[in-house]
C-alpha positions in Angstrom: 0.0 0.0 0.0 1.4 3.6 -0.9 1.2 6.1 1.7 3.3 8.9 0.4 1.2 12.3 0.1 0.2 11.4 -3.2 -2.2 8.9 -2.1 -2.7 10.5 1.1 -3.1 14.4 0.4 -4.2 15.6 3.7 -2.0 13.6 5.7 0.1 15.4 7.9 0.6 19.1 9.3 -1.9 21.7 7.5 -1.3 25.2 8.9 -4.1 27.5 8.7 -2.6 30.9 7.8 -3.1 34.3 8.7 -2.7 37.1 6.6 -0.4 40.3 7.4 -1.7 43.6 6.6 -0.3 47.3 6.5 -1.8 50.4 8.1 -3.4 51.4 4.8 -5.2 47.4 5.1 -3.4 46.8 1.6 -1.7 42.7 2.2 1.6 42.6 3.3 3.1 41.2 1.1 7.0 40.9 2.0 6.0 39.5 5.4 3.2 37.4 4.0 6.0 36.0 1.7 8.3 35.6 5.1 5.4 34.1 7.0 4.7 31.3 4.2 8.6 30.7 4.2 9.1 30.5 7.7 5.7 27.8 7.7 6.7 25.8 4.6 10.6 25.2 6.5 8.6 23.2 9.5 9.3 19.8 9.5 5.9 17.9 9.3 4.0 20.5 7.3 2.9 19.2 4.4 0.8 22.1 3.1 -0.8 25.5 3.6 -4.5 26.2 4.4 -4.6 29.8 2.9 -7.6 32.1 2.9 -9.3 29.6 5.4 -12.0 30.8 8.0 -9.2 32.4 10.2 -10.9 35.9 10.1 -9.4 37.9 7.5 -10.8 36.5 4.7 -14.0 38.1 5.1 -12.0 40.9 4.6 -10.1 40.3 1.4 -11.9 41.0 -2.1 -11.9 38.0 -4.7 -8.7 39.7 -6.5 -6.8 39.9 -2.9 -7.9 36.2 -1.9 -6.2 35.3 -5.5 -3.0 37.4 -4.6 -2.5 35.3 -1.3 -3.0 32.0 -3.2 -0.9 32.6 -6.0 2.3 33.8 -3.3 1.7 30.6 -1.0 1.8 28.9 -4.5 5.0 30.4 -5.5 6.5 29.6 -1.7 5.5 26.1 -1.6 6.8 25.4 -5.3 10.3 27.1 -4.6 9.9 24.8 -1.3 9.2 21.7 -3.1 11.8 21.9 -5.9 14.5 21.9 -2.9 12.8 19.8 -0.4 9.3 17.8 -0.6 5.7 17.8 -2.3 3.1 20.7 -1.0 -0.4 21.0 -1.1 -2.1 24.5 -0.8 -5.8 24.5 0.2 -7.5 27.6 -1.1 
């Protein structure tokens, strides 16, 4: 039986994120960038759970939840060519 994360997505640690925000409540992105870095180094996490229910989202616009999914994508790939497979929940 295979049990690698290819036949076992969600298996393992699953972060939900937060998202950083300046004074002017444009995204953060530098430290979002940091943030997803700093989460996707971790051993045992196996993916990203961004623009989940952990408060902000209500506050991001459809354009804004895309930005935030497109730079946890961009993290987690540069992560996985050097280290192991991601998944990003969105």
């Amino acid at each position: 039986m295979q049990t690698d994360i290819f036949s076992h997505p969600w298996s393992g640690v699953f972060p939900a994120t937060l998202c950083p925000f300046h004074e002017d409540e444009s995204i953060n992105e530098p430290g979002l960038r940091a943030y997803f870095r700093e989460l996707a180094g971790v051993d045992g996490v196996k993916g990203l759970v961004c623009n989940g229910h952990t408060g902000e989202i209500m506050s991001l616009r459809p354009p804004e939840r895309a930005r935030v999914t497109r730079i946890a994508a961009d993290i987690l790939c540069a992560a996985c060519i050097f280290s192991r497979s991601w998944t990003i929940a969105a």
